[in-house]
Structures are given as C-alpha cells and as structure tokens.
FITOR-111402 format. One line per 3 residues: number of its first residue (from 1); their letters; for each residue x, y, z of C-alpha. Coordinates in steps of 0.2 Angstrom, whole numbers, plus 5000, padded with zeros to 4 digits. Layout:
BEGIN
NUM = a = X/Y/Z  ...
//
This chain:
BEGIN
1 = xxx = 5302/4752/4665  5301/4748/4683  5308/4760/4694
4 = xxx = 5304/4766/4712  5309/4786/4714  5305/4800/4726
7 = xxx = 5298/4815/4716  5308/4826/4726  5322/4818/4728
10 = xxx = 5335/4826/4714  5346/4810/4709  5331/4799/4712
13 = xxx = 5320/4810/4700  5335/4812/4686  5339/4795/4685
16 = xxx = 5319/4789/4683  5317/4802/4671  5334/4807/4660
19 = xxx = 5343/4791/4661  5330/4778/4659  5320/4786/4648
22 = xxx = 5305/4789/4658  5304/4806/4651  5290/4817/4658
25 = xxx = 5279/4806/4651  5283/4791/4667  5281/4806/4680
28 = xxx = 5264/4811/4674  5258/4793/4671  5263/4785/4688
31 = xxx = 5251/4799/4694  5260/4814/4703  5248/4828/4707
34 = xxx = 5261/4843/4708  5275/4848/4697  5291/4841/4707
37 = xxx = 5304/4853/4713  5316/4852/4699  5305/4857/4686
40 = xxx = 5299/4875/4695  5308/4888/4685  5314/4903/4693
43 = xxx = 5298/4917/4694  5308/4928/4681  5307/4913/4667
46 = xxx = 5289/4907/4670  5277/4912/4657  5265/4924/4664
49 = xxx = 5251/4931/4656  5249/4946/4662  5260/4951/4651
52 = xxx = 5257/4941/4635  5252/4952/4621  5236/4949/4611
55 = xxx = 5238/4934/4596  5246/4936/4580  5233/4936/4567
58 = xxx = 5238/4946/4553  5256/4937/4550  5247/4922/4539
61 = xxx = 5254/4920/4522  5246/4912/4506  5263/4906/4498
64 = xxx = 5254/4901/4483  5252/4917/4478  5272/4919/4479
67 = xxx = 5270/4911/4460  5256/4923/4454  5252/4940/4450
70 = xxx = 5253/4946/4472  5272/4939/4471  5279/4957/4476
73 = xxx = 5266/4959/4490  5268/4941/4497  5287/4943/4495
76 = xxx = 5287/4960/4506  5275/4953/4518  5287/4937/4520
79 = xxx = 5303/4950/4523  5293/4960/4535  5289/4946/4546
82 = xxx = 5306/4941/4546  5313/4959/4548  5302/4962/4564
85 = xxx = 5297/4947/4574  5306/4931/4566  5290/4923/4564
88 = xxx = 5275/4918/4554  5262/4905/4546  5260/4898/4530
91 = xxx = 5247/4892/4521  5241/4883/4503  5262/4877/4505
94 = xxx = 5262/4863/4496  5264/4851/4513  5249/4836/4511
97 = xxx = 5236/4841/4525  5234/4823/4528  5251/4820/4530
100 = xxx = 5251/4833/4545  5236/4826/4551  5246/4811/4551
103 = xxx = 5261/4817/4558  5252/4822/4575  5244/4805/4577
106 = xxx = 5261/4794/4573  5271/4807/4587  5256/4803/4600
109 = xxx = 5257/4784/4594  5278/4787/4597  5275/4792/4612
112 = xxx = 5261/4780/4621  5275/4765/4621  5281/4757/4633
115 = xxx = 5297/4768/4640  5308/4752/4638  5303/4753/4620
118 = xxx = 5308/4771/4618  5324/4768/4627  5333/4760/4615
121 = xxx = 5336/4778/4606  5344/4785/4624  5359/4795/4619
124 = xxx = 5373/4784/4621  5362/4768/4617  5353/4773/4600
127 = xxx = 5358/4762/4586  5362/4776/4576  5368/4796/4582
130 = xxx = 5354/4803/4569  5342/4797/4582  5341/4802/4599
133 = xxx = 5325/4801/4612  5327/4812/4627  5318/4824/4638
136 = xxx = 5322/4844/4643  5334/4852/4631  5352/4849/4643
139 = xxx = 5346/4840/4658  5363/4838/4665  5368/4857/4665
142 = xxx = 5348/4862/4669  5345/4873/4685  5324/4868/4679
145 = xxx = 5320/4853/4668  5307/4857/4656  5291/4848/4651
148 = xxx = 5293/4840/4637  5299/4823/4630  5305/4822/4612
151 = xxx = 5314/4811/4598  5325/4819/4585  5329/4812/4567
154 = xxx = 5341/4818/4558  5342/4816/4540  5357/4810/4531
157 = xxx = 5349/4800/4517  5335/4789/4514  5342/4773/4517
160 = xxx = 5349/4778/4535  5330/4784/4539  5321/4771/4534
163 = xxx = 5334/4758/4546  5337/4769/4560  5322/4780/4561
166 = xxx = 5308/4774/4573  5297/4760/4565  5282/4770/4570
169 = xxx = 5284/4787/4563  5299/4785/4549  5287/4786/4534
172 = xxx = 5278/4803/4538  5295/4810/4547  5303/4807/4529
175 = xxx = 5289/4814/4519  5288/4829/4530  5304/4831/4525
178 = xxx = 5301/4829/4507  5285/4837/4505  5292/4853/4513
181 = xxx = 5311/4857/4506  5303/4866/4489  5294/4876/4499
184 = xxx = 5308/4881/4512  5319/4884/4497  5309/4896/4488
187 = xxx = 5306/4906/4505  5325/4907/4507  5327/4912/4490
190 = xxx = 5314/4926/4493  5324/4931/4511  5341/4932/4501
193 = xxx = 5334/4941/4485  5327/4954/4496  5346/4957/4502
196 = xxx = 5351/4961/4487  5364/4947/4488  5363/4932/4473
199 = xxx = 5364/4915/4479  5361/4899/4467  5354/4883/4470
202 = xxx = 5370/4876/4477  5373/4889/4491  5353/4887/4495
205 = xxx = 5356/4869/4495  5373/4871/4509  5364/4882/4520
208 = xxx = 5350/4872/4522  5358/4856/4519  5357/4847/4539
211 = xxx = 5339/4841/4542  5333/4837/4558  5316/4834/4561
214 = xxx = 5308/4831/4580  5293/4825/4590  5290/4836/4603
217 = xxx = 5276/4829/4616  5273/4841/4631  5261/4829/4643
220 = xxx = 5246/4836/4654  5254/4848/4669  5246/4847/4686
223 = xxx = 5253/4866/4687  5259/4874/4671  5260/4892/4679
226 = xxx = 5277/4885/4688  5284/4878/4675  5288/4878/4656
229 = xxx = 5287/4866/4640  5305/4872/4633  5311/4890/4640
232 = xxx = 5316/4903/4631  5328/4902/4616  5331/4905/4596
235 = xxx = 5335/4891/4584  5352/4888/4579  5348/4885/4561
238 = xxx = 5342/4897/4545  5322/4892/4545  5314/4882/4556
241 = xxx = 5297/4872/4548  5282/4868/4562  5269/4858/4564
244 = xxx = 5258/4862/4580  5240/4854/4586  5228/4864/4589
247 = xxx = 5228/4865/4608  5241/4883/4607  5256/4888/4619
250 = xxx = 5270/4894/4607  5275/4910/4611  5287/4922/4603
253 = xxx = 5295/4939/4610  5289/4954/4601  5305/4967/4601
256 = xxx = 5316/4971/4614  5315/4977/4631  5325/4987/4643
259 = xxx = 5320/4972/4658  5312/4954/4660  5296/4964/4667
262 = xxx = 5292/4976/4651  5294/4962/4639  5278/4957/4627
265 = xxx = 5275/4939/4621  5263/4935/4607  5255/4918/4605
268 = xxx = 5257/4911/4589  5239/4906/4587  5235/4887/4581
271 = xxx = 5228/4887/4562  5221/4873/4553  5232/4869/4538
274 = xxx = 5245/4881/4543  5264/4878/4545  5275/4890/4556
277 = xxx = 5290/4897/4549  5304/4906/4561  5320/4915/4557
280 = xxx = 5334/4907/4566  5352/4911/4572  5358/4906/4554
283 = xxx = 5349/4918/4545  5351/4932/4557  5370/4930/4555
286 = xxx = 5369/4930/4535  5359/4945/4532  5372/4954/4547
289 = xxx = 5358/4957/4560  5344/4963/4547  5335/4946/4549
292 = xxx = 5329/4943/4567  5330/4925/4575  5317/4924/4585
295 = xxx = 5315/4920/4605  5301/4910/4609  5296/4897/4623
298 = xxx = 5279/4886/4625  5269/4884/4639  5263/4869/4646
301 = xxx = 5242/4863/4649  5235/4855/4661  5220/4848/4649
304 = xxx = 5226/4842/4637  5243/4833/4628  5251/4842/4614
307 = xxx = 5263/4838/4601  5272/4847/4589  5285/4844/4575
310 = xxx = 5298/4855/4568  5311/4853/4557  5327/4861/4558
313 = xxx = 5333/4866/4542  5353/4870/4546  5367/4872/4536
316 = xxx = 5380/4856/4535  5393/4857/4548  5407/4859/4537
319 = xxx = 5399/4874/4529  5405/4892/4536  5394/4905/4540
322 = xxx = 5396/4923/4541  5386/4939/4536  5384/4939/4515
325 = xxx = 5399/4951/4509  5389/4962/4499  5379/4966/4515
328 = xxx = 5397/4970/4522  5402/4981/4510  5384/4991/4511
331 = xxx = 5382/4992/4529  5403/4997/4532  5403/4983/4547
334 = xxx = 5403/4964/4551  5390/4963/4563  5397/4943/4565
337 = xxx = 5411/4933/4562  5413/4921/4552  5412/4902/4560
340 = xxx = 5413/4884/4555  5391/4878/4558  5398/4863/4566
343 = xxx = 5406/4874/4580  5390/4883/4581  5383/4869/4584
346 = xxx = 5392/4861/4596  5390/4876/4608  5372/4876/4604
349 = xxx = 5371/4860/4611  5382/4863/4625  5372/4877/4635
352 = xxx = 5354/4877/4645  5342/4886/4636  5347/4906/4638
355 = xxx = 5337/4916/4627  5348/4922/4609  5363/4920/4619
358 = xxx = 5367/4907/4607  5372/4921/4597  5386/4928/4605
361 = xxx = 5398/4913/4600  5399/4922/4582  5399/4940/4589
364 = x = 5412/4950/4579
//
C-alpha cells in the first residue's frame, strides 16, 4: 500500500500502520532500524529479565492418560495448574500434529501478502464482523502500540467460515477448531467436577459456546528491550487453546506481589507437539476466585518472526455468568456478580491492555 510517513511523527505513523493496514509488519519491511517512539512502553511495563523466573517445565500434561488408569492423578495435576498459575501444556490431545505444523505456515503465508490484500478485513471494511485484521490490541486508546499484527475469525458456523474466512488459512483455522472442542470440553468437565458442582453437556456447550481463533504474527524487532508483543493481560474467556512456534516469548506471572519490581515471570517454554492451555476471566468468575485467570505478556525478537494461534473459547454473549451457586452456598460469599458475557465483552474490548483489571467489571 503506498504510503509516505514519518516514523515519529504520531498521526503520520497511526494512519500508515492502524488505518491502512500496514500493521507492524509495513514499518519493519520499509526498513526502520529503531523501534519508533509510539511503541516504547513505559520502563514499568517492559519485560525485563532480570526478573524473569526460570521456565516451567514440570506443568506438561499427557491428557491421554485422562482416559486410563492415571485419570485422578492427571485430573489433580490439571486443577492444580489451574488453581496456582492459570497455565499449562498439553500433549498426546488429540490436535493433528500436522495440522499445527500447518497452521504456522498458512499464518506466515497470511501474513507475507501484500497489505492491500490484508486490508480488505480492516474493522469497518471486512466483509463480515467475524473477521477482523488489525495491529496492537486498542490502538486508538494505546499510550504504547504493541508489536504485533493479527487476524481474528470468529466461528458462527461452517458456512459463514468457509465465505468470510481468509482464503489462505480458512481450512486449518476451522479444523483447529474442530480438532480441539473434544478436548477443551473434557478439560472443563474435569475443572467443573473438581468443584464439586454438576454441569451437563448443554451448560458445557454455553460456556464455551463463542469461538474465536487468531493469527498472531510478532515481526522481527530492531529493539525488543523497549517494547512489548501484547502487554500484560488475562483472557476474557473460560479456556484459551495455543499454538506457539518454537522461537518462545510467552510469559505468565507467577502469584502476586506487593509492587511491579518483586514480581516473577515464567516463560512458558516452546514444546514440540504441545498445546498451551490458560484459565481465563471466565472461569475465574465461575469457580468464585478458586480458578486463577492468568496475566501474561510476550516479548518480542530481534531474530526471528513468530507466530502464534489461540483460540478463545467464550461463553455466548447472551449467556450469564456468575460464580456456580453451590460454590456460593460453600464459601458463605459471591466473590462476583453475575453479568451478561456480552457486556463483559464489550468492556474487554473497550480498554488498553491493564493487567486482570478486566475483572473488576464483575466485582461483587
């Protein structure tokens, strides 16, 4: 998309890169050599390693062993992951290995158009508001951009994907989806069983019953230590399914701490094969706190692109949410009101990144 802009000149650099699609992607290909002002977070928000805390390695789960004779030991280390830090990998899931394989190259192929070409799924311009290509997370209300690109698909049913989802990565997308509801299913079934609290197959079905998957593509950064690839946040949804490559730069905050400076963040380690699961805001209000959504934020590289793909598995907008009632009636208090997910929702989307802040909208 031809386009003259000054790197540092705000207006110049928003319009080249939020409103005609240029994305991250058009800065780092017409050859800047330094992160432009408007993406240098704050000092307090930058992710420095001197205080990131040695990788996760023991938080990897067979969940084919959920069906065998380990079940109560794989279901106890699945609640314990979710009880502490809101995160944790899966293996043997039932996800094709070569479809994630493939779904890393179709994002990278997604991503290596033409902007013009990626343009066309601009909020406002898309053919359809289940697709929507944008950069940051909310530019317009964004003291610091953050860098990363992205397309987001949301599911409705099969024929709206396979007219309105991007030619070149529809199939996989869809598949992914496919491929990996059993599986988010019997993990939530475990999670509410372990509460004590009964749910059948049509509750499960509401409260993950939005689908939303993304390609997330964080380019090459001439100086990742000023910047971020999306800052600090929880998810708005029950579980979050995702796919990263192998180059690493998720990171999750272990507990909490009195101040910014004591905090400790633990890389979530790339593993071949493997599929990260995270608690979000959803389930943390449905199990009244006991659940723990989990803040996390990804660096960027300097050597290398990366792509990653989660999907957001969300309750429909129509459905309320609110902490289970037996929990209630065993802890003597609502830690959370209850609240329509589509209002959630829409305040999720309204705000900057902020860590769990997002949860104060359903604060009892």
């Amino acid at each position: 998309m031809a386009s003259t802009f000054t790197y540092n000149d705000e207006n110049s650099l928003f319009n080249f890169v939020v409103k005609e699609g240029n994305g991250v992607k058009g800065l780092v290909d017409s050859g800047l050599t330094e992160v432009p002002d408007r993406y240098i977070q704050p000092p307090q928000h930058r992710i420095n390693k001197l205080h990131i805390a040695e990788s996760l390695k023991d938080m990897t789960i067979d969940l084919s062993e959920l069906d065998g004779p380990n079940h109560d030991q794989v279901a106890k280390a699945i609640t314990h992951a979710a009880e502490t830090l809101g995160f944790f990998q899966v293996v043997n899931h039932g996800v094709p290995l070569e479809l994630l394989e493939s779904l890393k190259v179709v994002a990278h192929k997604f991503f290596a158009q033409p902007a013009e070409k990626k343009a066309v799924y601009l909020k406002g311009v898309s053919p359809s508001p289940m697709v929507k290509y944008g950069t940051s997370f909310v530019p317009e209300k964004e003291k610091a951009l953050e860098w990363k690109d992205y397309v987001s698909m949301t599911y409705t049913n099969d024929g709206d994907a396979h007219n309105f989802w991007p030619n070149e990565c529809k199939e996989v997308a869809l598949e992914y989806i496919k491929t990996s509801t059993e599986m988010v299913k019997k993990l939530l079934q475990t999670l509410i069983g372990n509460l004590g609290v009964k749910a059948d197959d049509s509750r499960l079905d509401e409260l993950v019953g939005l689908k939303m998957v993304n390609m997330n593509f964080y380019p090459t950064c001439p100086n990742p230590e000023v910047t971020v690839g999306v800052g600090r946040h929880s998810d708005m949804g029950t579980l979050t399914v995702l796919l990263q490559d192998g180059i690493g730069g998720l990171y999750v905050k272990k507990g909490e701490s009195a101040s910014k400076e004591d905090e400790e963040w633990i890389e979530i380690p790339p593993i071949d094969g493997a599929l990260v699961i995270n608690v979000g805001d959803t389930l943390q209000i449905l199990s009244n706190g006991r659940y723990k959504s989990a803040e996390h934020r990804v660096r960027t590289t300097s050597t290398e692109s990366r792509v990653s793909v989660p999907i957001f598995n969300t309750p429909l907008p129509v459905v309320k949410i609110g902490p289970f009632p037996e929990l209630v009636a065993r802890d003597g208090v609502a830690r959370y009101r209850e609240v329509m997910f589509g209002e959630y929702m829409n305040n999720f989307f309204s705000n900057s990144h902020d860590g769990k802040k997002s949860l104060d909208f359903a604060s009892a």
